[in-house]
Biopython code that builds the backbone (N, CA, C, O; Angstrom):
import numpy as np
from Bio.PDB.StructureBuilder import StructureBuilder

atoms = [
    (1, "UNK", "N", (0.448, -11.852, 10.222)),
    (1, "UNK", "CA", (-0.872, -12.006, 10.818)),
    (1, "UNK", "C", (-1.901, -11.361, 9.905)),
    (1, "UNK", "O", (-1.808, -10.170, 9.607)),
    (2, "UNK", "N", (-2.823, -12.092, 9.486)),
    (2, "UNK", "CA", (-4.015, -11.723, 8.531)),
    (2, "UNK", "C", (-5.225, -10.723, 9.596)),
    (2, "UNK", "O", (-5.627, -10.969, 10.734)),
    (3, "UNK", "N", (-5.601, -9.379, 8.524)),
    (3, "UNK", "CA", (-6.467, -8.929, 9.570)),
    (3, "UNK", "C", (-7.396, -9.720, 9.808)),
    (3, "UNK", "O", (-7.720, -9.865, 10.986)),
    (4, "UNK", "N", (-8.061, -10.423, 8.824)),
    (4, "UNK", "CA", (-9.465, -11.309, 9.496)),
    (4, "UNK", "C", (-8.849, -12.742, 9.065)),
    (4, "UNK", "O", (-8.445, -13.063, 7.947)),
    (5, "UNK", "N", (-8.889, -13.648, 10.443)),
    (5, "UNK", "CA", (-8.273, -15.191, 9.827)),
    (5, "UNK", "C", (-9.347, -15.766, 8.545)),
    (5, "UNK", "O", (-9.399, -16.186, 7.389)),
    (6, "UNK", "N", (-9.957, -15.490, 9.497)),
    (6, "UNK", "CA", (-11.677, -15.915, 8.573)),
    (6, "UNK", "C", (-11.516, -15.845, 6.899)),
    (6, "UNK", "O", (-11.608, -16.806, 6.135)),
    (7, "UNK", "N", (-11.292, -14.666, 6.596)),
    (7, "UNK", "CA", (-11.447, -13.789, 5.533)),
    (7, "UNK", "C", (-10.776, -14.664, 4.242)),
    (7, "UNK", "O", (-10.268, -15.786, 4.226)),
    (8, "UNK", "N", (-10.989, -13.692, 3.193)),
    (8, "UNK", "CA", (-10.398, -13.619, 1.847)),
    (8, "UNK", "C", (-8.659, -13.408, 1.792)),
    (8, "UNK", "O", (-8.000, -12.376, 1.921)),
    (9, "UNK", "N", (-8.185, -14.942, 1.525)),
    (9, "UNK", "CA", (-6.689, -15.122, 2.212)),
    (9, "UNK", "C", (-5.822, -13.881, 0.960)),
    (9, "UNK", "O", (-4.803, -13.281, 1.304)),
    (10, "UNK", "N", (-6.441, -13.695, -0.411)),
    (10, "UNK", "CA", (-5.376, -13.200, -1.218)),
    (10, "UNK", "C", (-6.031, -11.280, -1.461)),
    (10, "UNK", "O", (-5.560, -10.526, -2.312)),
    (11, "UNK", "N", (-7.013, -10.947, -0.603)),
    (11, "UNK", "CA", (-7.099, -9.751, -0.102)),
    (11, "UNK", "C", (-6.124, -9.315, 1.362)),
    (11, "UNK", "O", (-5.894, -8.131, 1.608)),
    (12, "UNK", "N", (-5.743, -10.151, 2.027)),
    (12, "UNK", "CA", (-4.929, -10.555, 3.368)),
    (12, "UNK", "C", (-3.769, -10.313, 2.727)),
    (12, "UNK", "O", (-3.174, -9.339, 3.187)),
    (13, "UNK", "N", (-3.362, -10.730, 2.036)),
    (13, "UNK", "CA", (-1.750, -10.905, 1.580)),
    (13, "UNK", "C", (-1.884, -9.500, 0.252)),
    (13, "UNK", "O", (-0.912, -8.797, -0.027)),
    (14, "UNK", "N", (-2.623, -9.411, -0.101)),
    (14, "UNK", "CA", (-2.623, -7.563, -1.079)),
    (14, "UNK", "C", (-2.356, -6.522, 0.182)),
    (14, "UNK", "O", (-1.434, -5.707, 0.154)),
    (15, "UNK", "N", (-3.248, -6.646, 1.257)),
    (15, "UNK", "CA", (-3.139, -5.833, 1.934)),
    (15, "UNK", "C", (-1.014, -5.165, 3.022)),
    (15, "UNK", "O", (-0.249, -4.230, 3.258)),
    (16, "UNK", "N", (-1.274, -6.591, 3.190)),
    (16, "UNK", "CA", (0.201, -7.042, 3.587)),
    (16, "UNK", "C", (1.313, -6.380, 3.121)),
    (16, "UNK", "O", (2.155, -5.799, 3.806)),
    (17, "UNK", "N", (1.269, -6.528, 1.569)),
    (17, "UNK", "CA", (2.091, -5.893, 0.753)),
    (17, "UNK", "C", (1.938, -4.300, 0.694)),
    (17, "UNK", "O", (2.816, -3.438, 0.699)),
    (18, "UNK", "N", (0.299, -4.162, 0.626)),
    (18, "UNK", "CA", (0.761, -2.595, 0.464)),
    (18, "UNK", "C", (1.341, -1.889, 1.981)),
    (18, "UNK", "O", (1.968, -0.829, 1.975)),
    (19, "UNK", "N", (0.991, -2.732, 3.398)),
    (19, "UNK", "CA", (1.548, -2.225, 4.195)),
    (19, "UNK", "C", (3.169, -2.118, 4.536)),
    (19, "UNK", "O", (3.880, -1.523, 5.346)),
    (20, "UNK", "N", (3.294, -2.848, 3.671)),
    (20, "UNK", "CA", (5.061, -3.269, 3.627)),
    (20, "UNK", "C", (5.695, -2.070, 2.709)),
    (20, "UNK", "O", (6.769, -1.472, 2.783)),
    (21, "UNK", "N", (4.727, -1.981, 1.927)),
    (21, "UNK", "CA", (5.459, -0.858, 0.229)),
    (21, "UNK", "C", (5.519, 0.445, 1.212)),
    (21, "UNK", "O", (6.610, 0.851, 1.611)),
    (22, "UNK", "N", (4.421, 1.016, 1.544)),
    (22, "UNK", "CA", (3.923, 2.004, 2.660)),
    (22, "UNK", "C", (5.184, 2.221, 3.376)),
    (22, "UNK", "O", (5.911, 3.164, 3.064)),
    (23, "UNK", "N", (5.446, 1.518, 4.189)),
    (23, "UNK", "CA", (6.490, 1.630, 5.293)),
    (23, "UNK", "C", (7.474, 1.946, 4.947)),
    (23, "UNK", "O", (8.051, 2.673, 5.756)),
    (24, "UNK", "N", (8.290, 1.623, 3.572)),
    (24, "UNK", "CA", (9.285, 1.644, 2.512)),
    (24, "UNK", "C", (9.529, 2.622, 1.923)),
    (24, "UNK", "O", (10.706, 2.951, 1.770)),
    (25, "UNK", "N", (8.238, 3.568, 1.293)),
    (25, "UNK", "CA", (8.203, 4.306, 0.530)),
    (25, "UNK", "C", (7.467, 5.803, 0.851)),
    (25, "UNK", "O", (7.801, 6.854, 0.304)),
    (26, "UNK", "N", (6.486, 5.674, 1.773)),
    (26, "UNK", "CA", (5.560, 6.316, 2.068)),
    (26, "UNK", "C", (6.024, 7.031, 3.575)),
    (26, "UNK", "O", (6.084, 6.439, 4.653)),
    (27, "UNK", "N", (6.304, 8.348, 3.339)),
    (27, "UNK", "CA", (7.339, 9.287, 4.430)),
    (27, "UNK", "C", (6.128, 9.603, 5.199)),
    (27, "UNK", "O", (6.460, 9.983, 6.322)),
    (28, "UNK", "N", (4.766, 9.594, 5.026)),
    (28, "UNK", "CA", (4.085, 9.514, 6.443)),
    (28, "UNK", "C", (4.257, 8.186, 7.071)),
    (28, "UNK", "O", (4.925, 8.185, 8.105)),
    (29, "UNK", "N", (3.806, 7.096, 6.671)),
    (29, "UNK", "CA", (3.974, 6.148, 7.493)),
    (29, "UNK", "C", (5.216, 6.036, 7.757)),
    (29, "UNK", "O", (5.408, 5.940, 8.969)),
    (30, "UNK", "N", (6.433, 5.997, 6.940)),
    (30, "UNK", "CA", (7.861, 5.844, 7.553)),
    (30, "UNK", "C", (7.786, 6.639, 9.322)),
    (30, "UNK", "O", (7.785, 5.964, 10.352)),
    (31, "UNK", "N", (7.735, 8.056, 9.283)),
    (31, "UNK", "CA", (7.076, 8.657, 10.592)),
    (31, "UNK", "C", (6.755, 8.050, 11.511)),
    (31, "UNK", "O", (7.322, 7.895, 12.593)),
    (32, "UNK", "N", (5.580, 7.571, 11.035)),
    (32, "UNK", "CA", (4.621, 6.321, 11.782)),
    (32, "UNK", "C", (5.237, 5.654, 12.650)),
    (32, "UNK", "O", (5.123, 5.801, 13.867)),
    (33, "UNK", "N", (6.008, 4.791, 12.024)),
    (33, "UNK", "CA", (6.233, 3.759, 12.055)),
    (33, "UNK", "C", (7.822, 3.612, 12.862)),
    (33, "UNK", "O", (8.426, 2.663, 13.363)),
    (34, "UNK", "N", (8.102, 4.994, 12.695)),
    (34, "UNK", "CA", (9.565, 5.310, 13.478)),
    (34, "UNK", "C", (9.186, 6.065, 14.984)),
    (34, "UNK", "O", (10.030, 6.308, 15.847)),
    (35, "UNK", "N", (8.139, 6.287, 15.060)),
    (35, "UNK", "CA", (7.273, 6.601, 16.395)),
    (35, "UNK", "C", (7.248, 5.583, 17.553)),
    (35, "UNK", "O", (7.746, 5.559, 18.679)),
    (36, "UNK", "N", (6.503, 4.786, 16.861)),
    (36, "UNK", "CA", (5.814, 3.302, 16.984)),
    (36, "UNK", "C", (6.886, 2.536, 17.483)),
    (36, "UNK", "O", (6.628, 1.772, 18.413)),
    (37, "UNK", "N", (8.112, 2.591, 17.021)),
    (37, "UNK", "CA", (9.367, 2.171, 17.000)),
    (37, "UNK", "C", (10.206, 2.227, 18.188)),
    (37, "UNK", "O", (10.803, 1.374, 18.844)),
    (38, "UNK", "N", (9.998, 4.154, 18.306)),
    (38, "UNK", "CA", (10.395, 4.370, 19.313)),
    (38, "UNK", "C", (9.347, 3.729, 20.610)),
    (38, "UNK", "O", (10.032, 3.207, 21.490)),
    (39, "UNK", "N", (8.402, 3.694, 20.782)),
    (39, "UNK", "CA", (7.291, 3.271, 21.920)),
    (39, "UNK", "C", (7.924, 2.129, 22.546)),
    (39, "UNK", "O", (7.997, 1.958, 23.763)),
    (40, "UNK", "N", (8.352, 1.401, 21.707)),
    (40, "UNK", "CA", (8.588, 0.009, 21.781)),
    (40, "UNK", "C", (8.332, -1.392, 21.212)),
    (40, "UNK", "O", (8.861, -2.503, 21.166)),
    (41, "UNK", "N", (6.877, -0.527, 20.669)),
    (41, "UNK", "CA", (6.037, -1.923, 19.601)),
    (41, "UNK", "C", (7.299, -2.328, 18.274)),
    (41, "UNK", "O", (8.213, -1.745, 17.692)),
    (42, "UNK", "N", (6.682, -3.623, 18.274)),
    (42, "UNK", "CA", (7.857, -4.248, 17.375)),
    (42, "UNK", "C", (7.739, -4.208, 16.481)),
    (42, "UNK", "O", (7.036, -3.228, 16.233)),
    (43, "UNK", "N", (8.106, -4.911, 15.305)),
    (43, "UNK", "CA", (7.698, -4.053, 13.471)),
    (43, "UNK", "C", (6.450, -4.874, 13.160)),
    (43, "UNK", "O", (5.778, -4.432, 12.229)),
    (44, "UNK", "N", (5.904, -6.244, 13.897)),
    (44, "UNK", "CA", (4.867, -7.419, 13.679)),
    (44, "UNK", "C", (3.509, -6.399, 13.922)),
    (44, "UNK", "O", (2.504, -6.353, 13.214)),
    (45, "UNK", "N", (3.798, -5.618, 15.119)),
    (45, "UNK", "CA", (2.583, -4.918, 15.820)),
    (45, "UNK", "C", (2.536, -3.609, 15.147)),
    (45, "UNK", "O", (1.615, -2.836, 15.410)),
    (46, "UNK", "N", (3.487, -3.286, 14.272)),
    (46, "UNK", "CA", (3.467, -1.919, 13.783)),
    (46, "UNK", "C", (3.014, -2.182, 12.453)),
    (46, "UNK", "O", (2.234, -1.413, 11.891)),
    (47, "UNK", "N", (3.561, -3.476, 11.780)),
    (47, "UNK", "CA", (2.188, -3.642, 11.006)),
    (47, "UNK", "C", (0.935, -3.965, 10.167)),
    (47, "UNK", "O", (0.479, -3.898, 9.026)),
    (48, "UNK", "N", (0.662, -4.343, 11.392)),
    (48, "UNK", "CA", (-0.722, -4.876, 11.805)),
    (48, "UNK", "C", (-1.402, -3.430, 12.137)),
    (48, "UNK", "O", (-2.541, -3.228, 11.715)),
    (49, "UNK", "N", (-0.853, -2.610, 12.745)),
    (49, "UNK", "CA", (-1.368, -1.513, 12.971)),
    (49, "UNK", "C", (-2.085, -0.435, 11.314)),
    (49, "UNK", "O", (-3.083, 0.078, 10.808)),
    (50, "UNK", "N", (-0.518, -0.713, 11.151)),
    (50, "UNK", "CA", (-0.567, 0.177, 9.305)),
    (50, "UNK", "C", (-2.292, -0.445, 8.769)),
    (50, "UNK", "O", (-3.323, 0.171, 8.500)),
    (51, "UNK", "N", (-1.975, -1.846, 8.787)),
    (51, "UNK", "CA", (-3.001, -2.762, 8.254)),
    (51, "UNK", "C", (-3.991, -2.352, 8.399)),
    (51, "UNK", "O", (-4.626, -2.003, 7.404)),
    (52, "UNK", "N", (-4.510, -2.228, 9.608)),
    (52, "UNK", "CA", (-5.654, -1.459, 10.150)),
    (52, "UNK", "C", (-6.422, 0.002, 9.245)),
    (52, "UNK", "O", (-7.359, -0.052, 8.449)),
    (53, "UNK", "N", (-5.666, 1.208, 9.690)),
    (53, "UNK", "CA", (-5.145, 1.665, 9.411)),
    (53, "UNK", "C", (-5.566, 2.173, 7.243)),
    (53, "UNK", "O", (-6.172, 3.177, 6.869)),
    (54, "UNK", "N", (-5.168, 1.430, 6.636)),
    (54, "UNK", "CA", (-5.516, 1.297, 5.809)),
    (54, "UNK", "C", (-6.784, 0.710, 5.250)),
    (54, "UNK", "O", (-7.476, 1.194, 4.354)),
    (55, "UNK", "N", (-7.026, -0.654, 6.064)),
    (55, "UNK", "CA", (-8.645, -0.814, 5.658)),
    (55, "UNK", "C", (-9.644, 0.216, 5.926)),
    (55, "UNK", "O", (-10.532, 0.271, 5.076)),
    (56, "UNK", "N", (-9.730, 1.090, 6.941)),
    (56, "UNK", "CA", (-10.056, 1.843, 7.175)),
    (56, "UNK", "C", (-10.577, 2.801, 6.348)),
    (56, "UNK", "O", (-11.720, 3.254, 6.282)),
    (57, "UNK", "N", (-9.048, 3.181, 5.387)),
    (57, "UNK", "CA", (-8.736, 4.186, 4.553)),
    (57, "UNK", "C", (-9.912, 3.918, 3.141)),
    (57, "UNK", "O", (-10.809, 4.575, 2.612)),
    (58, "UNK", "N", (-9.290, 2.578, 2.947)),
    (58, "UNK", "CA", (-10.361, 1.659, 1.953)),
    (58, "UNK", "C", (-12.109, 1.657, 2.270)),
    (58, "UNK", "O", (-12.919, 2.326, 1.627)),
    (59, "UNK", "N", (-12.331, 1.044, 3.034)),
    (59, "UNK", "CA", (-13.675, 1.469, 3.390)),
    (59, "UNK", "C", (-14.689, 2.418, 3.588)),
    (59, "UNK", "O", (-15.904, 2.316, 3.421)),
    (60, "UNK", "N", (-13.609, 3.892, 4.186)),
    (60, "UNK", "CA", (-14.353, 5.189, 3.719)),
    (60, "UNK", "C", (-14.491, 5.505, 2.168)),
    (60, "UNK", "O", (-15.350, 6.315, 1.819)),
    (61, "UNK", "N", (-13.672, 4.892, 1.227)),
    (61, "UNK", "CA", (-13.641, 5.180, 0.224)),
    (61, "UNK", "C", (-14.629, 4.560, -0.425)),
    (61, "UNK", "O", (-15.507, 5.302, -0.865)),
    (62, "UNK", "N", (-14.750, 3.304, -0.629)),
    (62, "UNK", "CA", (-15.943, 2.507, -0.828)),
    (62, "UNK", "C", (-17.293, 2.766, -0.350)),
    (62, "UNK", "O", (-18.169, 2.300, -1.079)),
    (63, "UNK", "N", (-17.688, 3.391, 0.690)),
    (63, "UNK", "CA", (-18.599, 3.672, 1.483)),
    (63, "UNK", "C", (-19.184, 5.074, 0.539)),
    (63, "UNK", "O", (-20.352, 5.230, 0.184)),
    (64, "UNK", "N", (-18.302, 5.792, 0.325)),
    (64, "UNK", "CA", (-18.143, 7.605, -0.166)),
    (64, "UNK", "C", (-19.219, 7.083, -1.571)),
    (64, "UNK", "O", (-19.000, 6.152, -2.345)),
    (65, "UNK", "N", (-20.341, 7.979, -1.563)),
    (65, "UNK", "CA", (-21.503, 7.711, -2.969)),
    (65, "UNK", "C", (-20.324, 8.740, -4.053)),
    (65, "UNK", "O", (-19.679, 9.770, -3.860)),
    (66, "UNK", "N", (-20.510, 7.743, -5.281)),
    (66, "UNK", "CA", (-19.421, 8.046, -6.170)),
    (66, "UNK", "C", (-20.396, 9.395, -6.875)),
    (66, "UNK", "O", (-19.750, 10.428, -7.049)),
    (67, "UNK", "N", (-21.585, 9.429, -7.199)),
    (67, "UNK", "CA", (-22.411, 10.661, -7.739)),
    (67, "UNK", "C", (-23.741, 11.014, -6.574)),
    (67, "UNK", "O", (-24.890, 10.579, -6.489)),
    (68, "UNK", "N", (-22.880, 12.103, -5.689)),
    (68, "UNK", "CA", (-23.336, 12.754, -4.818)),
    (68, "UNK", "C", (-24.560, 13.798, -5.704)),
    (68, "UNK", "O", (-25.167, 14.392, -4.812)),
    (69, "UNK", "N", (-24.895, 14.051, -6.522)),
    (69, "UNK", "CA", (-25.988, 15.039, -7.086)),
    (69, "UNK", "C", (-26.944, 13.769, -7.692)),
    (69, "UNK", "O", (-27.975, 14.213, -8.197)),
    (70, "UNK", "N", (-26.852, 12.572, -7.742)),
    (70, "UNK", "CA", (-27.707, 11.824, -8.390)),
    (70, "UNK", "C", (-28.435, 11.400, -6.906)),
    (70, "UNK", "O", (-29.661, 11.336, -6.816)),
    (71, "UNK", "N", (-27.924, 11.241, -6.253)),
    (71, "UNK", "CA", (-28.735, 10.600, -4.671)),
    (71, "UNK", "C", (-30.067, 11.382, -4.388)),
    (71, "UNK", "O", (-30.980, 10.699, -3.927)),
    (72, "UNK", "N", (-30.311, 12.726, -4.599)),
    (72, "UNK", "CA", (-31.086, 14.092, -3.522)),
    (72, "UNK", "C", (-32.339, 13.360, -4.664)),
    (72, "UNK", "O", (-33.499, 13.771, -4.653)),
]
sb = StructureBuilder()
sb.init_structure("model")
sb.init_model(0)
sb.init_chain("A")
sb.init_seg("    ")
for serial, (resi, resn, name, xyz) in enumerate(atoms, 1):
    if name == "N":
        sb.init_residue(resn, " ", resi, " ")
    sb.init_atom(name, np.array(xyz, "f"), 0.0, 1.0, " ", f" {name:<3s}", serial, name[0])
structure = sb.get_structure()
């Protein structure tokens, strides 16, 4: 499931992957995702969740002014 159907299909499928590598490799989300697990949500909804989750992560970053003393 693509976060935005709408959207940019081969930003959809980058994202995908890194939520997949994440889950694999990445001992916080492994955590996560073995939580999540336990709840009951299934691995489709867990992630979609990650997905989330990460744009998130992306967007504060993008958002963040790269030369904070040039702005004032």
């Amino acid at each position: 499931m693509r976060l935005n159907r709408g959207g940019n299909r081969q930003a959809n499928a980058a994202l995908y992957r890194v939520a997949i590598v994440r889950m694999r490799d990445h001992a916080e989300t492994k955590l996560y995702a073995a939580r999540r697990m336990a709840e009951g949500k299934t691995r489709r909804e867990i992630v979609r969740c990650i997905k989330r989750y990460i744009v998130r992560e992306i967007f504060t970053a993008l958002c963040k002014p790269k030369f904070p003393a040039l702005i004032a």
